[in-house]
Structures are given as C-alpha cells and as structure tokens.
N, C-alpha and C positions, 0 to 999 in steps of 0.2 A: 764694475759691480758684479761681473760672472764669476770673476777671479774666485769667490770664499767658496759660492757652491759647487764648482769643478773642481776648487781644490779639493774641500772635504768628499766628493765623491770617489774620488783618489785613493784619500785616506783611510777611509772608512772600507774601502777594495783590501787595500794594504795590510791592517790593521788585523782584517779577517783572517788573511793570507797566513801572517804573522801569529796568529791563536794557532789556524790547524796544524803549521808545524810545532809548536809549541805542544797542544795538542797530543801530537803524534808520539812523544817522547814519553808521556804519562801512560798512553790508553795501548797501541799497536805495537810497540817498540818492545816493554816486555811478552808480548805474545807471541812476537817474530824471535824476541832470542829462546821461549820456552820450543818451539818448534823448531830452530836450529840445533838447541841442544836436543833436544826428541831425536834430529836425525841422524848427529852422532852416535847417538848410544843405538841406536837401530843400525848401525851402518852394516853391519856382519850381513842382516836380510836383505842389502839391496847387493851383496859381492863386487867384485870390479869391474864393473859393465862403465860407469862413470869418471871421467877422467881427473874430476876433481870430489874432494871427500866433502865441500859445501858450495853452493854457490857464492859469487862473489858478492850477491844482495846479504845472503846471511855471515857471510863474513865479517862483512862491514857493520850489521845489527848484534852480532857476537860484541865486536872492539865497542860499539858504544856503551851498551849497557854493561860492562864491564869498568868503562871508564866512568861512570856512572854511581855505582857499586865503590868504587875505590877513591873516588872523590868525598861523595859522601858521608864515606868513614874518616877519611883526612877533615872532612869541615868538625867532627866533632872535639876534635884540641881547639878550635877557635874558641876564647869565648868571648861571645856577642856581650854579653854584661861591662867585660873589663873595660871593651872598644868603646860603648857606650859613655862609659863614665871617663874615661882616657878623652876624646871626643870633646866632651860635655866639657871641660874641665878648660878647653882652651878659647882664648879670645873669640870676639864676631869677626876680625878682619880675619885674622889667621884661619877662623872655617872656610870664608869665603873664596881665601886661595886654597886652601884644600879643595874646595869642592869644584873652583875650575880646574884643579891638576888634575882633580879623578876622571873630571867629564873628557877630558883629551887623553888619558893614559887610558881609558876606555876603546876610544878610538882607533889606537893607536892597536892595544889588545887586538879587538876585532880584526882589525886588518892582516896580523898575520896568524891570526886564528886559526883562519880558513885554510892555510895555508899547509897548516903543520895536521891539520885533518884531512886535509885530501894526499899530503904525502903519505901520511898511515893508512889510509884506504887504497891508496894505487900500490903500496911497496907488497901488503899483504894481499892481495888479488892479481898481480902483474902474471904475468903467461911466466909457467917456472925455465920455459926451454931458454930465454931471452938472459942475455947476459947482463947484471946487476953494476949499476953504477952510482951505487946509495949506500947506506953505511947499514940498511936492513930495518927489520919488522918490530925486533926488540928498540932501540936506543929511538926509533919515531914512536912506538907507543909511550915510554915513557917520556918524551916531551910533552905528546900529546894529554895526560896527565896531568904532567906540572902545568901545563899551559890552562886547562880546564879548572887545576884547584886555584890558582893564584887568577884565572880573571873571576873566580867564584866570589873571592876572600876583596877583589876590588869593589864588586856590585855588591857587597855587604858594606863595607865601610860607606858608598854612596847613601845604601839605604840608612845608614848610621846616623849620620851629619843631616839626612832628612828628618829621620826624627826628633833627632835633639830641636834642629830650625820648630818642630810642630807643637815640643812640649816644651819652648821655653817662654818665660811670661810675657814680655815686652812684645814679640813675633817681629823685633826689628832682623832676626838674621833669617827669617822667612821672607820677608821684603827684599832684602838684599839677594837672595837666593834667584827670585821669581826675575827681581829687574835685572840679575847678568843674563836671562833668556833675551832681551832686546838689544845686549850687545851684538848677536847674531846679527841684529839689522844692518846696525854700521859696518858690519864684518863684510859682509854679501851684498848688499844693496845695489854700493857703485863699482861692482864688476861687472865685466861684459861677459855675457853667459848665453849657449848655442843651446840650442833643443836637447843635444844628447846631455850635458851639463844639468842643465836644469833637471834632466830627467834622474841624473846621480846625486841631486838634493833632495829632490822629492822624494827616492828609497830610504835617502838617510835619515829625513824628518819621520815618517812610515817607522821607520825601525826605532830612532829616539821616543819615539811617543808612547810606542808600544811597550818599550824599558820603561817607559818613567810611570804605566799604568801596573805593571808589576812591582816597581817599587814602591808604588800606593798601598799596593794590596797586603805585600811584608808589612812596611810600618801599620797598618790599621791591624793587623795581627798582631802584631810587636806591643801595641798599645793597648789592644782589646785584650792582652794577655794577662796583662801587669792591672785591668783592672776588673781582672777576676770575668770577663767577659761579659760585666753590665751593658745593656745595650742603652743607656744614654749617653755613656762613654762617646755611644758612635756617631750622637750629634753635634759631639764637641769636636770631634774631627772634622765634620760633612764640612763646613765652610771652609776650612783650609786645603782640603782634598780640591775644593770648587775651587781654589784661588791658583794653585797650580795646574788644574787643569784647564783653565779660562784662561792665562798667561800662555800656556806653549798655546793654544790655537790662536790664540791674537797677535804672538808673535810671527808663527808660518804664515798667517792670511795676509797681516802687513808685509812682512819681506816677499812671498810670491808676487802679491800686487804690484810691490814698483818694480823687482825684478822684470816681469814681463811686462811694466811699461817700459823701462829705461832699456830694456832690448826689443821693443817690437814685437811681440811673441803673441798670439792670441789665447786666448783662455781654452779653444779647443784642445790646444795641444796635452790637455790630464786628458783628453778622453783618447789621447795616442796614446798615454803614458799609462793609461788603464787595461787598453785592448792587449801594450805589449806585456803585461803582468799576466791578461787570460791567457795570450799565447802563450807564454811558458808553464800556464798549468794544462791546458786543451794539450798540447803538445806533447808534456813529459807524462799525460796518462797513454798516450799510444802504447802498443807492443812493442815496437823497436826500439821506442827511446832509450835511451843511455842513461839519464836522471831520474833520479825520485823525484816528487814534485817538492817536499819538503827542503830537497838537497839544493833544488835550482833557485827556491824563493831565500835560501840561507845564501848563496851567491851574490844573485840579484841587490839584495838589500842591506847584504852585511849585516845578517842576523844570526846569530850563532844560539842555538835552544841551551846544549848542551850546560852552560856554567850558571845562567838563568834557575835552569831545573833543578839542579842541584842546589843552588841556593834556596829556594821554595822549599824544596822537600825536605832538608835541614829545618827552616821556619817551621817546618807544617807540624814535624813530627817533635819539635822540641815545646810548640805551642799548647798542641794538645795531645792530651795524654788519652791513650785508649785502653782501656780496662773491663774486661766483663764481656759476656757473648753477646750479649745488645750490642755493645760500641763494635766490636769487629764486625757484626750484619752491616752496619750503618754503615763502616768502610767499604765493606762490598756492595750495598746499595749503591755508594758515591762515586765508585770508582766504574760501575755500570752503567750510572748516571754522567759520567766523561765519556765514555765509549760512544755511548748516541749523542751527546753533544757535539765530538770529534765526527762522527758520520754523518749526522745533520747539517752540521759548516761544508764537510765536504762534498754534500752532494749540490747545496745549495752556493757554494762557489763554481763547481761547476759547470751546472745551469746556468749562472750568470754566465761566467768565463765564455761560453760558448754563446751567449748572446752579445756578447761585447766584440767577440771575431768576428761573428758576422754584419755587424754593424760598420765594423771595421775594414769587411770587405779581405778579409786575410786567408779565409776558407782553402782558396787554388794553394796557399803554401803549404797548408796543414796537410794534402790528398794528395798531394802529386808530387814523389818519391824524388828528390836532387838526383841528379847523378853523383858518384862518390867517386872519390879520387885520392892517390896516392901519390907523395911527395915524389917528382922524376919521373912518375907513370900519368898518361893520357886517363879520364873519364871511364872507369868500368861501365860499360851497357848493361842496361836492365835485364836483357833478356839472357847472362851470365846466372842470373840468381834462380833461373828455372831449371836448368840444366844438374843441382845441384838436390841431394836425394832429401826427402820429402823430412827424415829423422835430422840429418847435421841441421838443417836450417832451424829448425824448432830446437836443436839443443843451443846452439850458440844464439839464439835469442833471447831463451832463459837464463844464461850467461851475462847477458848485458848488463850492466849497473852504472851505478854513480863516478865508477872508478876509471872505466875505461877512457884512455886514452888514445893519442894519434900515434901512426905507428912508427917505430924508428924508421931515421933517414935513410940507415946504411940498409937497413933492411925493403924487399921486396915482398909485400904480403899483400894480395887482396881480398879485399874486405869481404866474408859474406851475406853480411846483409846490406840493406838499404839503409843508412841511416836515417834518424827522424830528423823532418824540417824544425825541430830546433835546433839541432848539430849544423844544419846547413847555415840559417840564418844569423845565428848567434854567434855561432863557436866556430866558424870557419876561420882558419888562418887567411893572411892577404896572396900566399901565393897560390893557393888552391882558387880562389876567387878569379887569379887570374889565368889560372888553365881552365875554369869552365867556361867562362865569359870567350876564351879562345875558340873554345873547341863546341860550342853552341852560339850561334850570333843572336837568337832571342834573346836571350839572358845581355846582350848589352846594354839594352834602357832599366835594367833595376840596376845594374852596377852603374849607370851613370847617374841613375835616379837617386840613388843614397838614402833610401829613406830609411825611420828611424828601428827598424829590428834590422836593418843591417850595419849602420854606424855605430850602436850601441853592443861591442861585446865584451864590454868592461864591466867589474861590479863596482859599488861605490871603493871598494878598499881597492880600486884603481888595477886588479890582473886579472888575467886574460881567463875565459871561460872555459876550459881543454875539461 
C-alpha cells in the first residue's frame, strides 16, 4: 500500500525535472545564444588573449537554437489539417496499430537521439590539436537536424490519432487507446527486475507521462482552435483529458506494485531513486561539473526537449495569431512570465534536491573531490592541482561543458581539474574503478558495496554516460 505514494513522489520529482529542462529551451536557451552571438561580433575587443573564439557551453547553445530555428521552418510544409483528415479517414483497428508503431518508433527515436546530439556537441567542441576520427562538424549537424525534424513530424502524427480518438463520437478508439496502456502490465509484470532495472523504468515512465501531458496540451489547442476558443469547448474535453490521465497512473501504480512484489524490493527503494535524480542535479550545478543539469536529466530519462519544443512552438504560433501592440506586450508579459516560472522550479528543485542528499546521506560524495585518473596512468594527487597558476585553472574550468569527454588511450594527458563526484560515480568507466580501488584500499567497501549511483551508469536508451 506504500507502493502509489513513493511512486508518485518519484514522479511528481521527475516530472518537475522534466518541465525545467523543457523549460530551459523556451526562457534561457535563446538568451545564452543572443550573448554568444554578442561575443562574436565583439570578438575584435577581447583580441587573441583566448585560445578558443567561444566556449564550448556556447557553442553547444549556438547548434541548438539553430537547429531549432531550421526545424521549425521545415515543420511549416507539414500540414497538420491534411494528417488530420488522412488519420481521421482510417479504420479503429488500423489507428490502434498505428498508434502502438508510433509509441515504439518513438522509443526507438529517443534512443539514438541522444546519440547523434552528443556526437554534434563533442565533434564541434573536441580540442582542435587531437587528431579526428569522425567524418566532422557539418554531415553530424545535419543529422542532427533531420533527426530533430522527423522525431518532430512522429510526436505530431501521435498528437494526431489522439485527437481524432478525442473528437470522434462513439470514443470506442479512445477506449481502446487508454486499455493498450495495460498491456504494459502483462509486458513487465512477470520479469525479474534488480534495483538498477526498475530504476530504468521508473525514468522511462517519468519521461512517457511527461510526453503524454504535452500532448494534452497541443490537442486541447488543436481543439480550442477549431472552436474559435470558446471556453465550454474546454469541458467537453476535461473528462477525456481525466480519463487518460487516470489510466497511465493506474497503470504505473499497478505494474510497480507487483513488480516490486514479485521481486522483493521494498517501496523505499523510489526514495533511492529520488535521492539519485537530486544527486545529478546538486551535482551538475557544482563549478567543475562537466554537465548542464538539463543535459544530464536528458540522459538520465531519455528525454530529449529539443523535437517536443519544436512541435509546441509550430502548435502555438499556428493557433494563435498575434496582431496589434497589445498582443505583442502580452508575448512579452508571457514570455517573462516563463522565465520566473523556469527560475522558481529551479530554485525550488534545488532546495528539494539537496534535502533529498542529505537524507540520503550522500553529502561525503558531493565535497570530497575522487581522485582522477587516466587510462595506463596511476591516480593524479590532489595536491598536483595547486602547484598549477591560479588563471589556467579558472580558464579550463570555464571550458568545461556537456561535451567533454575521457581522453584518448594513446594519448598521455593529465587532467587539470578535479572532476565532479558526478563524473566519478556515474560515468566512471570499470577500469578506472579498478585502479582507484587499487591504489586507495578505502574505497574497497563501496566497490564492493555496489550501491545504486554506482551500478547505475546507464540511461534508459541503454549507453554509457561519458
């Protein structure tokens, strides 16, 4: 009976998680690229004191909002009408398998989403002296691209087939829609499933839910559109809105229930699954971190903002029409009105975040710096990074980003900073594990210990955290 309320404490973690990067893509993201391009075109006043012409954070906030930008103009050849009535036009069985192929070709999406985005962030940020074994910066962005417009053009067709389900009269392929969510149960039920497993259902379900409340919010656009935006319209929705959002929580509360009966697992284990979501945000707001937080909780959960946003902001700006110096205030009211929303989650995840560590008991990981190590070289000593002048340390910290990686094998590089206890716990490779555990005999009871921020450095789409 703990099972519903540990789960949804989870979720409702998660879900936040899931807004602020969301979030982030609307309110900060174009602020960061107006101030990367500001320091292009200023570049002449700061002369060649710098060894790179931007950092590798704005580099990375350049490519997004760019791919942003040129998505958005590709969604305007779709049109949503034609799909609609194309859609509309076919059988109840035949939607029913469409909309299980989209919900798997989604997944499917996702998984190497990530993939072909972090290739485009490491190829354009990589140290230029290191010799290239990638095919380059051009043919990954345009992947990256076509990968963004067509997972855009799939969570539109999703949104499609849900609204057709919402306005069609019988609501027999609403019904059918809602009970393939309890297929899930038979699916999951009677497998045997370990801590770290469950804990890669739990981001998945976190991330599905979070999709499926944005694709509420298009269709209730989609519909509020078409009828001139009366608002009784919007109680003819409210119940079927309620019936898919009362089916996915009654289907995760029943599949975690027996899952963690039929494995032994106690219900504490979401509030392990919770602490390790604060630690990767407590974590990646350090100075040294390597991640954004947005960039780690997009790993984590197999959330990707990016084809989402674009889908919305296609919806938003085709729904309504803005006309007249009143309506443009109103934009920038609303869009000021995001910015402190986006700052309030954040500070107020936060806050939480670091009450959930410490309850946790995780603090000693967060303050006391790993020793760092290179692949064939012994543990650099701490006291290597004092010795080192007061300016390189502080510029190769502002350096650090999302992108950086571990450093080639053939090469002999040490590192100069400390990296953060997320790097250590998370994203350590197994052989570096096993030269600290060597060459430090404290650290033997946590590697034998295995608890769950060390076993877990997978994301749901199953690769490795580097």
């Amino acid at each position: 009976m703990r099972i519903p309320r540990e789960l949804e404490k989870l979720m409702v973690f998660g879900i936040f998680l899931c807004l602020d990067a969301f979030l982030y893509v609307f309110t900060l993201l174009p602020l960061r690229v107006c101030l990367a391009l500001f320091r292009l075109l200023t570049l002449p006043c700061y002369g060649l004191r710098d060894r790179r012409l931007l950092q590798p954070a704005q580099v990375c906030d350049i490519f997004k909002g760019v791919i942003l930008v040129i998505c958005y103009f590709m969604m305007h050849y779709v049109d949503y009408s034609m799909m609609y009535h194309l859609i509309r036009g076919q059988s109840v069985i035949k939607l029913y398998i469409i909309y299980n192929m989209l919900e798997v070709a989604d997944r499917l999406f996702s998984s190497f989403g990530q993939d072909i985005l972090d290739a485009l962030y490491w190829t354009a940020t990589e140290p230029k002296e290191r010799k290239r074994a990638h095919i380059g910066v051009i043919p990954h962005f345009f992947m990256a691209v076509l990968y963004v417009f067509l997972h855009a053009i799939l969570i539109m067709v999703q949104a499609t087939t849900l609204n057709v389900a919402f306005n069609s009269h019988n609501k027999s392929l609403l019904t059918i829609m809602m009970s393939n969510n309890f297929v899930e149960i038979k699916g999951s039920v009677f497998k045997k499933f370990e801590k770290n497993n469950l804990f890669q259902m739990s981001n998945s379900d976190i991330k599905e839910r979070f999709t499926n409340y944005v694709l509420l919010l298009i269709v209730c656009l989609r519909n509020m559109e078409q009828f001139s935006w009366n608002p009784d319209h919007l109680w003819v929705l409210f119940p079927d809105v309620c019936m898919v959002i009362a089916s996915e929580i009654a289907v995760d509360i029943v599949k975690h229930a027996f899952i963690t009966k039929f494995n032994d697992i106690t219900a504490d284990v979401y509030s392990e699954y919770r602490a390790s979501l604060a630690f990767d945000l407590v974590s990646s707001r350090q100075k040294n971190a390597y991640t954004d937080y947005s960039d780690s909780v997009a790993r984590r959960m197999g959330f990707i903002p990016l084809p989402l946003a674009v889908l919305l902001i296609r919806v938003v700006t085709s729904s309504i029409k803005v006309q007249g110096i009143l309506s443009y205030a109103c934009v920038i009211l609303f869009y000021f009105g995001l910015i402190s929303l986006k700052v309030l989650n954040s500070i107020v995840l936060l806050g939480k975040s670091c009450q959930y560590v410490k309850e946790a008991k995780m603090e000693e990981k967060l303050f006391t710096p790993p020793p760092t190590s290179t692949p064939g070289k012994p543990p650099s000593k701490p006291q290597s990074r004092s010795k080192l002048p007061q300016g390189l340390a502080s510029e190769e910290t502002l350096s650090a980003s999302v992108t950086s990686q571990p450093p080639h094998p053939k090469e002999n590089i040490i590192p100069l900073l400390v990296t953060s206890n997320s790097d250590q716990f998370l994203t350590t490779p197994d052989g570096d594990e096993k030269d600290i555990t060597q060459e430090n005999p404290d650290l033997k009871h946590r590697s034998a210990k295995k608890d769950l921020l060390e076993i877990d450095r997978f994301t749901i789409c199953g690769n490795r955290i580097d």
